[in-house]
VEXSELO-605663 format. One record per residue: residue number from 0; y, x, z of N, C-alpha, C in turn. Coordinates in nm, 4 decimals, padded with zeros to 6 digits. Layout:
# VEXSELO-605663
<mitor num="NUM" n_v="Y" n_u="X" n_w="Z" ca_v="Y" ca_u="X" ca_w="Z" c_v="Y" c_u="X" c_w="Z"/>
...
END
This chain:
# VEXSELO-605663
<mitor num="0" n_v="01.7938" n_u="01.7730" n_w="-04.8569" ca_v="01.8968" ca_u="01.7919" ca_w="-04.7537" c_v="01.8574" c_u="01.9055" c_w="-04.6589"/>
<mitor num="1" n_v="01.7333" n_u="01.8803" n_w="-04.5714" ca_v="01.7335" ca_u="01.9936" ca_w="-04.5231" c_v="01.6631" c_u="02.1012" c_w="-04.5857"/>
<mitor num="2" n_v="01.6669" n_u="02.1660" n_w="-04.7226" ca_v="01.6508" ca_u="02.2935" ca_w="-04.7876" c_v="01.7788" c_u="02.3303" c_w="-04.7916"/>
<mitor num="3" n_v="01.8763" n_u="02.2302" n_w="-04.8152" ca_v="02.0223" ca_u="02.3375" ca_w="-04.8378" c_v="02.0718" c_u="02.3675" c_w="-04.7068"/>
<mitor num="4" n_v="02.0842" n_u="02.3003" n_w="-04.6246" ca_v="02.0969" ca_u="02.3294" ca_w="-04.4798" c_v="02.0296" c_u="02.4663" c_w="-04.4521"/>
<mitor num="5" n_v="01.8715" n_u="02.5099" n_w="-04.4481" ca_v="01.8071" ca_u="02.6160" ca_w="-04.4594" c_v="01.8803" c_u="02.7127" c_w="-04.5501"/>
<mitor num="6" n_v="01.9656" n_u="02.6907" n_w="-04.6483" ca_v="01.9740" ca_u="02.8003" ca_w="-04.7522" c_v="02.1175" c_u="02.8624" c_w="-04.7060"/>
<mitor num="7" n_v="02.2017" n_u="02.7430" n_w="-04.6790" ca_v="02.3223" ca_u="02.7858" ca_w="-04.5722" c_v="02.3681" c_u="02.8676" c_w="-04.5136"/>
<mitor num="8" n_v="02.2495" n_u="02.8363" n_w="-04.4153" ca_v="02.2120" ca_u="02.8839" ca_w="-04.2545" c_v="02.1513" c_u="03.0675" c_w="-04.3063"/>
<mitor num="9" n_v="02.0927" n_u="03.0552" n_w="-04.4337" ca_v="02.0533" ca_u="03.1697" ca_w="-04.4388" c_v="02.1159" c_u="03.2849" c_w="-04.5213"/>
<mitor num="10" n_v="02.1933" n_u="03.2205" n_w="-04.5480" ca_v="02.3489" ca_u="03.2790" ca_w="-04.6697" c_v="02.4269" c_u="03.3272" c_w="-04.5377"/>
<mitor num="11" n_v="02.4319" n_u="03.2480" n_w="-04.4592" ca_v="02.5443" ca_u="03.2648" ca_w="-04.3189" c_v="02.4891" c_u="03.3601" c_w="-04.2735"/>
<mitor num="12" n_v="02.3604" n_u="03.4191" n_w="-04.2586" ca_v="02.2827" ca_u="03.5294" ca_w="-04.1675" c_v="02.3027" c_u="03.6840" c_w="-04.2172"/>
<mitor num="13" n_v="02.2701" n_u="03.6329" n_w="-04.3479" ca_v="02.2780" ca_u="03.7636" ca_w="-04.4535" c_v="02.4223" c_u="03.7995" c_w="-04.4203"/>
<mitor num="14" n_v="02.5170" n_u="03.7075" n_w="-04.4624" ca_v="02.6513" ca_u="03.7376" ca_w="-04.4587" c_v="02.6819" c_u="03.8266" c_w="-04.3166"/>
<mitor num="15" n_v="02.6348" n_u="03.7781" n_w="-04.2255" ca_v="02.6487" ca_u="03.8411" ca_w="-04.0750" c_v="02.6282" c_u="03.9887" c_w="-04.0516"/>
<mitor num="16" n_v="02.4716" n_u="03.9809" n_w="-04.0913" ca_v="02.3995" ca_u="04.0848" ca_w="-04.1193" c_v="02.4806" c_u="04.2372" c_w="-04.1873"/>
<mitor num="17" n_v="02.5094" n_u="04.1946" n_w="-04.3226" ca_v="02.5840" ca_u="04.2514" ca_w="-04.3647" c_v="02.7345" c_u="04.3162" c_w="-04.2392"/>
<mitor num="18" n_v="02.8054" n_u="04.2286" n_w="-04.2327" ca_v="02.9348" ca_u="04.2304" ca_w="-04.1441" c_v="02.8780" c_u="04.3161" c_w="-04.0737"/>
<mitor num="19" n_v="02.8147" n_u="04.3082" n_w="-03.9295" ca_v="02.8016" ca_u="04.3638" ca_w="-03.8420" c_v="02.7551" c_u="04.5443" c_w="-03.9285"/>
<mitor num="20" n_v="02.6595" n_u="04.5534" n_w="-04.0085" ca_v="02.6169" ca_u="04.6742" ca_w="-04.0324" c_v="02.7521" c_u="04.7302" c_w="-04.1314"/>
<mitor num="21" n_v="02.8486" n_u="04.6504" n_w="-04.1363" ca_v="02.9546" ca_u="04.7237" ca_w="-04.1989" c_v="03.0403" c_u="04.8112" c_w="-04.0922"/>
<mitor num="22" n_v="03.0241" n_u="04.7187" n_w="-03.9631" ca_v="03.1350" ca_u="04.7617" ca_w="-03.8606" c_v="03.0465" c_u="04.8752" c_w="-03.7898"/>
<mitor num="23" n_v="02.9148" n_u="04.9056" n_w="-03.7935" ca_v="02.8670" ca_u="04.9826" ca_w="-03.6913" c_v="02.9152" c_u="05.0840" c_w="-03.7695"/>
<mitor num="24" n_v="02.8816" n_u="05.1240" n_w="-03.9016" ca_v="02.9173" ca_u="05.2223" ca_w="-03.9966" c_v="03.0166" c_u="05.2781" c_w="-03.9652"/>
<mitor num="25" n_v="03.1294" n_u="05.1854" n_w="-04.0230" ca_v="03.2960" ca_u="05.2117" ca_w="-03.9874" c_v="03.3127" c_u="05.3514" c_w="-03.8188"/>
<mitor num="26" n_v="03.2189" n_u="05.2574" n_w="-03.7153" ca_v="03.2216" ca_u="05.2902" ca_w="-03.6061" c_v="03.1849" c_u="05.4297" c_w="-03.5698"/>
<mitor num="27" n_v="03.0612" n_u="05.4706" n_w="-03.6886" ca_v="02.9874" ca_u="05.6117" ca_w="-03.6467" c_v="03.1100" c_u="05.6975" c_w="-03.6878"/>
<mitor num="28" n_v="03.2019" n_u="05.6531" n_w="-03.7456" ca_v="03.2932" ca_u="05.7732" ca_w="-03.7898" c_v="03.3432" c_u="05.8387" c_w="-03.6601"/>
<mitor num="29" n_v="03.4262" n_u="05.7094" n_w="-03.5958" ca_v="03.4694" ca_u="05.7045" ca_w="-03.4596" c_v="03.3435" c_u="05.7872" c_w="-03.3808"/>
<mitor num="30" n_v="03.2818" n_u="05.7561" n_w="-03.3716" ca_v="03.1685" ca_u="05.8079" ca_w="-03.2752" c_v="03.1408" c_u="05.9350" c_w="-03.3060"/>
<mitor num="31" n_v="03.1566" n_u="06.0125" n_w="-03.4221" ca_v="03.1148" ca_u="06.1440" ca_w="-03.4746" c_v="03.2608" c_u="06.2769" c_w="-03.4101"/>
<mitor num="32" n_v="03.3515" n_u="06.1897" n_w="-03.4513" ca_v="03.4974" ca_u="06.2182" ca_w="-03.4132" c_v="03.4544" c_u="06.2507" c_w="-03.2722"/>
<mitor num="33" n_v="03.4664" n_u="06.0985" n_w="-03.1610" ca_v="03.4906" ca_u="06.1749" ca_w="-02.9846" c_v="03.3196" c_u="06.2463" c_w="-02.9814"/>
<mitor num="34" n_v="03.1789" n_u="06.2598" n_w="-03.0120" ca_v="03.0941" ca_u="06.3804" ca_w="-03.0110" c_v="03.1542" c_u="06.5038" c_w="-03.0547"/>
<mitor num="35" n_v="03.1970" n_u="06.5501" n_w="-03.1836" ca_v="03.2518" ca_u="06.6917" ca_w="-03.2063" c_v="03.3870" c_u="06.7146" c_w="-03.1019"/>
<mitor num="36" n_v="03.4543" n_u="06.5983" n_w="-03.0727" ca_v="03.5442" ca_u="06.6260" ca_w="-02.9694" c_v="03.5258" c_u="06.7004" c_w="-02.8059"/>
<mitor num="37" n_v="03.4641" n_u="06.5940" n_w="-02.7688" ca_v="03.3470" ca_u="06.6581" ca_w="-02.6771" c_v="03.2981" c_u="06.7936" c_w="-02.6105"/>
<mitor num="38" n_v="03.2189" n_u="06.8112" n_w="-02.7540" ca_v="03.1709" ca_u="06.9353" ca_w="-02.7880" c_v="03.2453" c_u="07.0750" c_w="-02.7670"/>
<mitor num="39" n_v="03.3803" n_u="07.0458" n_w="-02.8683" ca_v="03.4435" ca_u="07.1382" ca_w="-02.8199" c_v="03.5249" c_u="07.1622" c_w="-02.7183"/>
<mitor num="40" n_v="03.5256" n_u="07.0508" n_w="-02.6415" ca_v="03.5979" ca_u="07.0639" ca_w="-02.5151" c_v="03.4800" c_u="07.1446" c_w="-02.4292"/>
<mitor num="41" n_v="03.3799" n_u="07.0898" n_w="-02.4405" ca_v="03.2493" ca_u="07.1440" ca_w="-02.3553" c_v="03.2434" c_u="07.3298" c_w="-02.4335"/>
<mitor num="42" n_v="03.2254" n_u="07.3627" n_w="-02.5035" ca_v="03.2036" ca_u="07.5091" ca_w="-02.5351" c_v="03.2607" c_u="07.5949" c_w="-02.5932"/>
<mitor num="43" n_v="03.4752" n_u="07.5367" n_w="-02.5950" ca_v="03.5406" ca_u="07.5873" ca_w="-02.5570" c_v="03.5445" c_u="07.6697" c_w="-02.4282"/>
<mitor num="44" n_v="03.4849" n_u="07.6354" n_w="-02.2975" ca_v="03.5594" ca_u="07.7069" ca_w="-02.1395" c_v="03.4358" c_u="07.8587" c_w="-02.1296"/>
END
Protein backbone atom coordinates (compact mmCIF):
# COMPACT_ATOMS: atom_id res chain seq x y z
CA UNK A 1 0.00 0.00 0.00
CA UNK A 2 2.29 2.48 0.81
CA UNK A 3 4.79 1.72 -2.33
CA UNK A 4 1.94 2.55 -4.67
CA UNK A 5 1.01 5.59 -2.85
CA UNK A 6 4.97 6.49 -3.25
CA UNK A 7 4.77 5.56 -6.97
CA UNK A 8 1.64 7.87 -7.45
CA UNK A 9 2.86 10.65 -5.70
CA UNK A 10 5.87 10.25 -7.91
CA UNK A 11 4.14 9.77 -11.39
CA UNK A 12 2.17 13.05 -10.14
CA UNK A 13 5.68 14.96 -9.75
CA UNK A 14 7.18 13.89 -12.95
CA UNK A 15 3.91 14.72 -14.57
CA UNK A 16 4.21 18.34 -12.97
CA UNK A 17 7.65 18.61 -13.66
CA UNK A 18 7.17 18.01 -17.07
CA UNK A 19 3.95 20.62 -17.28
CA UNK A 20 5.57 23.40 -15.75
CA UNK A 21 8.93 23.01 -18.04
CA UNK A 22 6.48 22.85 -20.93
CA UNK A 23 4.92 26.26 -20.03
CA UNK A 24 8.24 28.07 -19.22
CA UNK A 25 9.32 27.02 -22.83
CA UNK A 26 6.08 28.06 -24.49
CA UNK A 27 6.85 31.34 -22.41
CA UNK A 28 10.58 32.08 -23.65
CA UNK A 29 8.98 32.61 -27.00
CA UNK A 30 6.89 35.38 -25.43
CA UNK A 31 9.84 36.60 -23.60
CA UNK A 32 12.24 36.63 -26.73
CA UNK A 33 9.38 38.55 -28.65
CA UNK A 34 8.90 41.75 -25.81
CA UNK A 35 13.35 41.55 -25.44
CA UNK A 36 13.84 42.06 -29.38
CA UNK A 37 10.86 44.40 -28.93
CA UNK A 38 12.48 46.39 -26.49
CA UNK A 39 15.53 46.49 -28.13
CA UNK A 40 14.35 48.05 -30.93
CA UNK A 41 12.44 50.52 -29.37
CA UNK A 42 15.68 51.29 -27.31
CA UNK A 43 18.16 51.66 -30.55
CA UNK A 44 15.76 52.80 -32.78
CA UNK A 45 15.95 56.84 -31.19
Amino acid sequence: MYIETFFVLKILFIIGVIITLYAIIRNLDIIKIILIYWKDLIFRK
